[in-house]
C-alpha positions in Angstrom: 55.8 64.4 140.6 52.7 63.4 138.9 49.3 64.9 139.4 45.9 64.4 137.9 45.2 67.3 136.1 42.2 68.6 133.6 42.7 70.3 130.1 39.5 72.3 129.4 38.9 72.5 126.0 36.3 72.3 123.3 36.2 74.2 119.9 33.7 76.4 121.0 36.9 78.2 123.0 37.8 79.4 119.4 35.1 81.3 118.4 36.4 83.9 120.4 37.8 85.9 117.2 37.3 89.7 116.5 38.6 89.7 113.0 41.2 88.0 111.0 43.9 91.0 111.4 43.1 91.2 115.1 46.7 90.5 117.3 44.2 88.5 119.7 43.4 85.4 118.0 42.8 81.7 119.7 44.6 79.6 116.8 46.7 79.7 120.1 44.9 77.6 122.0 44.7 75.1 119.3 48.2 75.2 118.7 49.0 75.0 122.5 46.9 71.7 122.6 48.3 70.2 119.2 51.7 70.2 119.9 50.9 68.4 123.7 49.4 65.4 121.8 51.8 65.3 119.4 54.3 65.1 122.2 52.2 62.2 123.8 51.6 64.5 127.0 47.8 65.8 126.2 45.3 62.0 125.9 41.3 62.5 125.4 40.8 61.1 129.0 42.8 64.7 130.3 39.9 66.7 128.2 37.3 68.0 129.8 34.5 70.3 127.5 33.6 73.6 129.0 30.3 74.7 129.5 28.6 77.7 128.6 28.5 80.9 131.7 25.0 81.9 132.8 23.7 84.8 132.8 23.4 84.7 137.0 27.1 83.5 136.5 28.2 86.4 134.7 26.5 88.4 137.0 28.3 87.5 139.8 30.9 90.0 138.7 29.1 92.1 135.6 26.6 94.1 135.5 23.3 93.5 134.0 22.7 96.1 131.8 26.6 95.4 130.4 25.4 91.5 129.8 22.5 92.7 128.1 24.6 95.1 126.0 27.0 92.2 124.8 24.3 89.8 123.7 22.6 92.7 121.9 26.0 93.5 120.3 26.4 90.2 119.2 23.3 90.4 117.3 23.7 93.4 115.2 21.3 95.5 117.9 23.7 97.5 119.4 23.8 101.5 118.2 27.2 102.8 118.3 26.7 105.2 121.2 25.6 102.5 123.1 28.6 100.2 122.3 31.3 103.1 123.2 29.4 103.4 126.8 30.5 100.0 127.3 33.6 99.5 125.3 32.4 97.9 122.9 32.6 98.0 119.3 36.4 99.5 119.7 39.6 99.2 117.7 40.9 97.1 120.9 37.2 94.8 121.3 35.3 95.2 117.9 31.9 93.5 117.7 31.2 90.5 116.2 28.7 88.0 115.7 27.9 85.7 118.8 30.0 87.4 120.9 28.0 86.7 123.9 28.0 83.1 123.8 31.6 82.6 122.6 32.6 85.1 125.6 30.4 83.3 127.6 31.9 79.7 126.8 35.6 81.1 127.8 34.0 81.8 131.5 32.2 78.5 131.8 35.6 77.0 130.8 37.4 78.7 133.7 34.4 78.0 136.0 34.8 74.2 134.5 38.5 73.8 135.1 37.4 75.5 138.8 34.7 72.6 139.9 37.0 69.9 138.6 39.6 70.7 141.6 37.7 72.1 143.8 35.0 69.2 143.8 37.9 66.9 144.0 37.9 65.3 140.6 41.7 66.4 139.8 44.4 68.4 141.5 45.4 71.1 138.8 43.1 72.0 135.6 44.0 74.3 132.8 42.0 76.6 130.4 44.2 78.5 128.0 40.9 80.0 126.4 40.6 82.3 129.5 42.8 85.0 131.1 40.9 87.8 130.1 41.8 90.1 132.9 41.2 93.3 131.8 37.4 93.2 131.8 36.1 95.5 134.4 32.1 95.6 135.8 30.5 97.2 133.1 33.0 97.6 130.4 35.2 95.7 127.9 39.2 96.5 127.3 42.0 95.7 126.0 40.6 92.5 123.7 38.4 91.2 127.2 35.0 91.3 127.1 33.9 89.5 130.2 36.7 88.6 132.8 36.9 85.2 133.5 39.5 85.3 135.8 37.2 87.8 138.1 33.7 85.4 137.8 35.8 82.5 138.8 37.1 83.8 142.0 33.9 85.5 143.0 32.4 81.9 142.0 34.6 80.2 144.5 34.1 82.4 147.2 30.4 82.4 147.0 30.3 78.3 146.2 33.5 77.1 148.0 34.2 80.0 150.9 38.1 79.6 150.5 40.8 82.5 150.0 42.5 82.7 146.4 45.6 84.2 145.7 45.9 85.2 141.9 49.6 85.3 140.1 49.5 87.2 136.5 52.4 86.8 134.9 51.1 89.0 131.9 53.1 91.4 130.2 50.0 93.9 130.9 48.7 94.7 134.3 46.2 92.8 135.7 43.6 95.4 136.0 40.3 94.2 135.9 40.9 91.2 138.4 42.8 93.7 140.5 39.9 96.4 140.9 37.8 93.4 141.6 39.0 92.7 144.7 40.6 96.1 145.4 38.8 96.2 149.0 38.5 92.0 149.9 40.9 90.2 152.4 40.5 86.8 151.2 41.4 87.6 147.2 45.0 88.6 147.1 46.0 89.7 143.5 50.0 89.5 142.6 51.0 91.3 138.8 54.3 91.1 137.7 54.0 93.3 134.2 55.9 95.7 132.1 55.5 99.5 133.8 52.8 101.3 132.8 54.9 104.3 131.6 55.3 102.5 128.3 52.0 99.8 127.9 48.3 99.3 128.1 46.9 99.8 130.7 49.2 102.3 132.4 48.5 101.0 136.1 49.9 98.4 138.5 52.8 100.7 140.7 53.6 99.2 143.7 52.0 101.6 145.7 48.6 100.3 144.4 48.1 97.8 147.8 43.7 97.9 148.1 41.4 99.5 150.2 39.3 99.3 153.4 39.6 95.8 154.4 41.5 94.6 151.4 44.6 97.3 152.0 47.5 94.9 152.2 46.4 92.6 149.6 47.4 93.9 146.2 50.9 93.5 145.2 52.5 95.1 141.8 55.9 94.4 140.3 56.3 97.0 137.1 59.5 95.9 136.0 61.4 97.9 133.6 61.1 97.4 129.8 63.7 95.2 128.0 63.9 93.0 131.6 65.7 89.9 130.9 65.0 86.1 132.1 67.3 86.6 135.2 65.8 89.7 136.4 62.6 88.7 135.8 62.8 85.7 137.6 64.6 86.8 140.5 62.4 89.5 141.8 59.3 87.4 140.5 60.0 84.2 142.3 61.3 85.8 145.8 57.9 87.9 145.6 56.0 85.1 145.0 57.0 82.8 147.9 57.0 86.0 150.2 53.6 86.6 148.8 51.8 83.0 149.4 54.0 83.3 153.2 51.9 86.3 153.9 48.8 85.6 152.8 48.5 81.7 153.2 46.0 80.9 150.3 43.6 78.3 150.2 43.4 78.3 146.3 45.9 79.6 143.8 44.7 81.4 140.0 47.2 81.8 137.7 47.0 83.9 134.6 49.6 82.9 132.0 49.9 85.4 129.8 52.8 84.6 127.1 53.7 88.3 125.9 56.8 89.2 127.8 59.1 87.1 125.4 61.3 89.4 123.0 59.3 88.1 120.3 56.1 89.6 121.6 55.1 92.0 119.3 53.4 94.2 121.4 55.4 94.7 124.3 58.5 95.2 125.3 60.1 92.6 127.6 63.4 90.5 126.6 62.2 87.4 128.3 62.8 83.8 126.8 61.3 80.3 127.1 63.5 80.2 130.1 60.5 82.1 132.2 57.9 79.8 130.9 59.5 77.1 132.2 60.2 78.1 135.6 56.9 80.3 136.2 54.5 76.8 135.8 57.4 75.2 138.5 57.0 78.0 140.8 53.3 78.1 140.7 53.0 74.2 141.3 55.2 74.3 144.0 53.3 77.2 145.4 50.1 74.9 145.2 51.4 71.9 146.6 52.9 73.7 149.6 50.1 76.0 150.8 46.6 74.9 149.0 46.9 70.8 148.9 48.1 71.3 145.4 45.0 73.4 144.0 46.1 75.0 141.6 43.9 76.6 138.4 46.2 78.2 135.3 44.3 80.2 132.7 45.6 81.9 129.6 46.5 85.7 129.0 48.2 87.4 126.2 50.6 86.3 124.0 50.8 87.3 120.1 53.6 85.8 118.7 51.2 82.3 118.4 53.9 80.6 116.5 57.0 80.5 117.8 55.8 81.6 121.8 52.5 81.0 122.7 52.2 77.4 121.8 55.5 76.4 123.5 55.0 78.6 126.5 51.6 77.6 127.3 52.2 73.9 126.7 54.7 74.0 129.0 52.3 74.9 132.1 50.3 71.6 131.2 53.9 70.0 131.2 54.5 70.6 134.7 51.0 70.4 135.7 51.0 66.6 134.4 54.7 65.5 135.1 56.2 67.9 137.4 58.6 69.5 135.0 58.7 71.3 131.7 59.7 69.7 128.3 62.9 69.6 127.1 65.0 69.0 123.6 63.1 68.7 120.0 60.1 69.8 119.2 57.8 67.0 118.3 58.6 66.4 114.1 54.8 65.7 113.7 53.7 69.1 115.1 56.0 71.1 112.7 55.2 68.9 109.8 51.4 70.2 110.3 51.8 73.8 110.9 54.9 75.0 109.1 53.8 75.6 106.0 51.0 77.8 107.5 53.3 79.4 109.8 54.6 82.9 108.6 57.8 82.4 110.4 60.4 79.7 111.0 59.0 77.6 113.8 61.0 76.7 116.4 62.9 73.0 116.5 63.5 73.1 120.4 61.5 74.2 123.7 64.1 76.2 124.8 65.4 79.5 123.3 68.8 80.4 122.4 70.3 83.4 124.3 71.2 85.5 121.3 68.1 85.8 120.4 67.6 88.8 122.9 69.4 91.9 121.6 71.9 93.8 123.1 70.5 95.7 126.1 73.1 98.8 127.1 71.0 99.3 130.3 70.6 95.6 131.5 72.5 96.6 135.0 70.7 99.5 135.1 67.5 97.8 134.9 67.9 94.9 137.2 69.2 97.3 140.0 65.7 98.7 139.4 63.7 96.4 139.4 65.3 94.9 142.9 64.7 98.0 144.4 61.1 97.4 143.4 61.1 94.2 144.4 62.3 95.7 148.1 59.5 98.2 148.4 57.1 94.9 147.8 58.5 92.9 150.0 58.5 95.1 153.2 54.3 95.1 152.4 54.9 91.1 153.5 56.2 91.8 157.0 52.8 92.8 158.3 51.5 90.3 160.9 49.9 87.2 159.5 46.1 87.1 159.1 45.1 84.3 161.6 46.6 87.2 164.2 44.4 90.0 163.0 41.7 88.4 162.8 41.0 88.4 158.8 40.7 85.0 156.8 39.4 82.0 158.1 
């Protein structure tokens, strides 16, 4: 299947950059895009520039006073006690120059990529600039300074009135877009992430399912650490389809976070390229079966930007564009340009060999664990449908 699809990007996505020893660092997105040209699947007439967030944008999930603080950080006027109040000027989101606008420019990309299918003007769109998801309201985290992810959906449901159901596939919880919508029926918010009881940020249980009206709409997996590809994708895909059953999206958001490979290094999945191919599939058919094929994937984490990120992420545009993931050799061209820059061996193939995960003692251990979790979730998809209880459309 082939669908028209949008690639957001402009260099303005790369001025996103704390510091040059900082683990989050949008070379990535450069990368991502490089190697789809040089495989002949990324053309100019797929790019689509980004515009810069407004303020009344930003708004529509920040507050004020924490917009005001960011463009005054980004300017040198911010006092320490000030920044702390707001997360800002952190080990995790240091300060630096401009870092309003170039935040602001990874919104307007997601809110880009958002108007370009939901206006009609192409089926899918991708911007691996965003997937900041651990924004919150009035505070930075965990390298996100405003959550794109969040002003997008609250930008469709104020613009477009429709339901979206948003799939993070991060290694990390999905926090900030979770507490979002903690309490709204037409926002359901799916996490699959490493448990908390080892990584940043320490939430996402399965018993976390929203509030007031939105109780019933949050869904966690916190898989074990050193999961594997089958685990992973078994509990992930079954949730998934049980998920969009239930809830019956209009929309679907996709964060595509690329730090749950064993390369990652700071987490601790034992995932391979195998997942990256299979979680753009699942997603696509997701949107195609339940949303008229709307489908919007954004970027995450993901710190091993050589040998991971670039593959991983180009992959989503692969099936977004032709319906499946690449396969065989690496494009000669692409690791021609970059190897010599590259502070590791880049790969010569989209997939991954299997012994590159190491041994796991536990593996049995940890995928009867994490189906038992994936039971507990899926008896939260038995409830009776919206259209019957009246929530929805």
């Amino acid at each position: 299947m082939t669908c028209n699809a949008h690639f957001v990007y402009s260099d303005n996505l790369l001025k996103y950059h704390f510091h040059s020893d900082h683990p989050f660092n949008q070379k990535r997105v450069l990368l991502a895009k490089d190697l789809l040209e040089s495989l002949g699947q990324l053309v100019d007439k797929d790019i689509i520039p980004p515009r810069m967030a407004s303020d009344d944008e930003l708004t529509l999930f920040h507050d004020p006073a924490y917009v005001d603080s960011v463009k005054k950080a980004g300017m040198g006027k911010l006092s320490d006690d000030e920044g702390y109040e707001f997360g800002l000027g952190t080990e995790d989101t240091p300060i630096f120059t401009g870092m309003h606008e170039a935040s602001a420019y990874l919104v307007g990309a997601s809110l880009t990529a958002v108007d370009s299918v939901l206006e009609g003007k192409a089926i899918h769109a991708l911007n691996l600039g965003g997937g900041l998801h651990h924004g919150f309201k009035r505070k930075a985290a965990g390298f996100c300074i405003y959550n794109d992810g969040a002003v997008a959906i609250k930008y469709i449901r104020e613009k477009y009135g429709l339901k979206v159901l948003y799939v993070d596939t991060d290694a990390h919880h999905g926090d900030g877009v979770q507490w979002a919508f903690y309490d709204d029926p037409n926002v359901c918010t799916f996490s699959i992430h490493e448990t908390g009881r080892y990584l940043f940020p320490g939430t996402g249980n399965v018993n976390e399912r929203g509030i007031k009206e939105g109780h019933g709409y949050s869904f966690n997996l916190p898989i074990d650490a050193f999961t594997e590809d089958e685990s992973f994708l078994q509990v992930y895909e079954t949730a998934l389809r049980a998920i969009a059953e239930y809830f019956q999206p209009d929309v679907v958001i996709t964060q595509n976070g690329a730090d749950a490979h064993c390369y990652d290094p700071l987490t601790h999945l034992c995932a391979t390229m195998e997942i990256y191919e299979r979680i753009p599939q699942t997603a696509h058919q997701i949107a195609h079966e339940f949303c008229n094929g709307r489908w919007i994937a954004l970027g995450g984490g993901g710190y091993d930007i050589w040998r991971v990120v670039p593959r991983a992420w180009s992959q989503i545009w692969n099936v977004m564009k032709a319906g499946k993931p690449a396969t065989g050799k690496i494009p000669s061209a692409w690791l021609q340009r970059w190897k010599s820059e590259s502070p590791v061996p880049l790969p010569g193939y989209w997939e991954d060999k299997k012994n590159i995960v190491p041994d796991i003692p536990r593996k049995l251990d940890i995928t009867e664990k994490n189906g038992k979790l994936l039971a507990s979730l899926l008896k939260y998809t038995k409830m009776p449908a919206q259209k019957e209880n009246g929530i929805g459309h």
